[in-house]
Each structure stands twice: as structure tokens, then as C-alpha cells.
N, C-alpha and C positions, 0 to 999 in steps of 0.2 A: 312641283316643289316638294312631294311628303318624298320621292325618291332623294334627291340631294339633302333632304333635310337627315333622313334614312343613312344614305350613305357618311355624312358627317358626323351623327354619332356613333358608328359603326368606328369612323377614324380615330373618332376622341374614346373610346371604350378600349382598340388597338393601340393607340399613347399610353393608358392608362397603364393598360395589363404590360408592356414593354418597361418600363417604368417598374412596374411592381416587380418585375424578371428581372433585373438589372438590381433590385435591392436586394433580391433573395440570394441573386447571384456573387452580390458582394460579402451577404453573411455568409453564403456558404463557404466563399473563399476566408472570409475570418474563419470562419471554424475549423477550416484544413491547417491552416496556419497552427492556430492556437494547439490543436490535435498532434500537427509534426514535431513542436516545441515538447510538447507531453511526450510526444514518443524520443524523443532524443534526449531527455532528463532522463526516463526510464530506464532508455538502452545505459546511460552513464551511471545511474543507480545501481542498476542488474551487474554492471562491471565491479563496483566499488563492492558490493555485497558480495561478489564469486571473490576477489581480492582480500578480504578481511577472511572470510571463510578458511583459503591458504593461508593466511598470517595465522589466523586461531588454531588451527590444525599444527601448523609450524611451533605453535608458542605449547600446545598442549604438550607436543612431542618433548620439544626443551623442558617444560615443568618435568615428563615422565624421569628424562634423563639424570635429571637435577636430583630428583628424589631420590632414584638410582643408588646416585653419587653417596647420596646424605647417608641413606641406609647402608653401603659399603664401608663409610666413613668412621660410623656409627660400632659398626660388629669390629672394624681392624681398633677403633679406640677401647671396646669392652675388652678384647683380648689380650693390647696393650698394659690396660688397667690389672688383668691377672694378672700378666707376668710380672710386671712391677710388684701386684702384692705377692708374688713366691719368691722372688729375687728379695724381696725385704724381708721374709722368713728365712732364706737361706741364709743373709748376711746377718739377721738378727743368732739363729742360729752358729752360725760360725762363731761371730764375736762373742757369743756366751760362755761357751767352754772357755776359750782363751784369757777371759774374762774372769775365770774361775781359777782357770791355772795359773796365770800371772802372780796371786801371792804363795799359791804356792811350790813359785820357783825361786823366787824373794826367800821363805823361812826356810 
């Protein structure tokens, strides 16, 4: 009898532990699951991050160019600005004499 008896809880300790391997085995497979989701958000994160990165690099270049611009815009408007105030002295200039001579072409 102690061998059957022996041998039976030998059985029931073998259910047990089968049992407990079968629970670990299912956490473990949640945790591969849960782990592949993580890694596949990651891998999608890592994409959008290298993607902005080119769009900010793209955008910094357009800001450079833009400014570029401004500053070209800027020096062709100051030299504008001379020539307007010398062309206003010449024309000031011119009409003064004329201005002076006018009456005395009159008297």
C-alpha cells in the first residue's frame, strides 16, 4: 500500500507542477505578446521621430532661405530708398534755379 500510496502522490505533485507549467507558459506567452505590441509602437514611433526630423531639417532650410530672402529684400529696399532721396535732390535741385529764373524771365 505505502508504494501506491507513493506512487499517487508522486501523480498528484506531476498534475500539480504540469498545471503550474501551463500557467507560466501562458504568462509567458502574454508577455511575448504584450513585448511584440511594444516593439511594433516603437518600431512606428522610431519612424514618425526619423520623419519629423526630415520635415524640421526641411523647415529649418525653408526658414534659412526665407531669411535669405528678407535680408536681400531688405539691402535692394535701403538702396531704393537712396536713390529716391537723390533723385528728390536732383529734382528739388533742378526746379530751384527754374524757380528762381521764372520771374526773372517775366521782368
Amino acid at each position: 500500500g505505502g508504494h501506491a500510496q507513493l506512487l499517487k502522490m508522486m501523480e498528484e505533485r506531476m498534475m500539480d507542477v504540469e498545471q503550474k507549467l501551463k500557467l507560466v507558459k501562458r504568462l509567458l506567452q502574454d508577455k511575448v505578446n504584450q513585448l511584440k505590441e511594444q516593439l511594433s509602437k516603437n518600431t512606428k514611433a522610431d519612424a514618425m521621430v526619423k520623419d519629423l526630423y526630415v520635415e524640421n531639417a526641411q523647415l529649418l532650410k525653408a526658414l534659412e532661405m526665407t531669411e535669405q530672402r528678407q535680408k536681400t529684400a531688405e539691402k535692394k529696399n535701403y538702396f531704393l530708398e537712396e536713390k529716391i532721396a537723390n533723385l528728390s535732390k536732383i529734382v528739388k535741385n533742378l526746379a530751384s534755379p527754374s524757380l528762381n529764373s521764372t520771374p526773372q524771365l517775366r521782368s
